[in-house]
N, C-alpha and C positions, 0 to 999 in steps of 0.2 A: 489280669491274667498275663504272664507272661512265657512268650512263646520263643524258642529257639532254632534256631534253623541252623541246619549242619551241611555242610559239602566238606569236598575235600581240602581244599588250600585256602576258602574263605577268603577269596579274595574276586572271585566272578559270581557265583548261584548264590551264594547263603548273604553275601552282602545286598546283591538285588531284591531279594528276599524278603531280609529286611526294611530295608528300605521302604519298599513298595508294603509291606505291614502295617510301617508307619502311614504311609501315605493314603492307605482306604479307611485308615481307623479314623482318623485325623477326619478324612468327607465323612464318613458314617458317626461321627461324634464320638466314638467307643473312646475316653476318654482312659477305661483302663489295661488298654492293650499296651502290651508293653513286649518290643520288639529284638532280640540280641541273633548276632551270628557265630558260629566257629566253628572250626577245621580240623578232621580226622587228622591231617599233615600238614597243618598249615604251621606256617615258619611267624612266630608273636612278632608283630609290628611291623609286617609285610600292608603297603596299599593295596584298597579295590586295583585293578587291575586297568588299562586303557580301555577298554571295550565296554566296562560295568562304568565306569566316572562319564564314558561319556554317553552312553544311552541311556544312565541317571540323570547328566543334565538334559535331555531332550526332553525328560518325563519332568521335570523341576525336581530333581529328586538329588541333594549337592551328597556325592561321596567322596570326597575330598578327604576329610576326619576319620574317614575308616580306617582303622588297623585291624590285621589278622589276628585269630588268637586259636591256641590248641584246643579242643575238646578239653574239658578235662572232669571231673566226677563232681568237684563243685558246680560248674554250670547245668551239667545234668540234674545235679540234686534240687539247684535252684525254678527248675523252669517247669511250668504247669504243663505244658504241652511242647514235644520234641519231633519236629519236622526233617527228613532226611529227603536228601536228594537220589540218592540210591541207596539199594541194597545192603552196601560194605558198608556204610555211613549209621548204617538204623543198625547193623551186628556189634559194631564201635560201640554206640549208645546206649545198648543193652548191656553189653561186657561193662560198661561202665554206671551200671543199675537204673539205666531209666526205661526198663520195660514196663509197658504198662499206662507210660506215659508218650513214647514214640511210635512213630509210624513214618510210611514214607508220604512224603506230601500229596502226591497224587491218591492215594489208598485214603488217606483222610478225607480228601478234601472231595472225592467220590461215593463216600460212603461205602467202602470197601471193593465200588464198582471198574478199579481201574489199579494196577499195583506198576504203575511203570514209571522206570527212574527220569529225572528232569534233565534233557540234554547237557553234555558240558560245553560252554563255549568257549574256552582258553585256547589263547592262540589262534581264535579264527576269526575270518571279515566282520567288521559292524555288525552286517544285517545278520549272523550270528546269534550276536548278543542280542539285537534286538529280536529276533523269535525265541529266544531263550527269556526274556524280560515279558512279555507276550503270554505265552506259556504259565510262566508264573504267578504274573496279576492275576490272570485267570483262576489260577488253582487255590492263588490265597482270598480272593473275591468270594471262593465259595468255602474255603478254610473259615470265613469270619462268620457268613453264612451261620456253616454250624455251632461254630461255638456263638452265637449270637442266638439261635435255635435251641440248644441244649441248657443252655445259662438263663433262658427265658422258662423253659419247661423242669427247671426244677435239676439236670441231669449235671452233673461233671466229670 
């Protein structure tokens, strides 16, 4: 399954995102989770940002290798399941045919119980980033939940 994660400049939320994807699939064995990022505006070949590289390394999580990439209609087409940080990010996704397939991370990952966008931390202190990485784990912890729930029960 391959799941996508979208923010705006893909270089703070959607790379965290990923990452941390990787990183609970990797403990829970889901050997076919398969994790990518990109950015309604993100500029191709822009780094994670100071804030995501370094409460990546606190979590052991190296985003060093990360490069930014645009949205674009191929990666939508590509990805089973399309994760948005906000609002503008899931209207992007749609205009670019993956309705159906997207949601916003929290509405997912609540079972519809919760539709509220993932804080931005660009530009702000550490501990920022770190309740914004916080935040995240949490919401993709129960993102795998379901589709670990649903992929078991027969649903896609």
């Amino acid at each position: 399954m391959k799941i996508l994660f979208v923010c705006t400049g893909n270089t703070c939320r959607s790379p965290l995102a990923e990452a941390l994807a990787r990183k609970v699939a990797i403990e829970r064995g889901l050997q076919d989770i398969e994790a990518v990022s990109a950015g309604t505006s993100a500029r191709d070949g822009s780094p994670a940002s100071d804030g995501s590289l370094l409460v990546g390394l606190e979590r052991n999580m190296d985003l060093s290798q990360h490069r930014a990439q645009l949205l674009t209609r191929e990666l939508v087409r590509d990805a089973d399941l399309i994760l948005a940080m906000g609002p503008t990010h899931l209207e992007r996704i749609e205009a670019l045919g993956g309705a159906g397939r997207a949601h916003l991370l929290s509405d997912f990952a609540s079972y519809g119980a919760s539709a509220r966008a993932i804080s931005d931390p660009i530009g702000a202190e550490l501990d920022v980033y770190r309740a914004t990485a916080d935040e995240l784990e949490a919401e993709i912890r129960r993102v795998l939940d379901r589709t670990t729930a649903e992929r078991g029960s027969g649903k896609k």
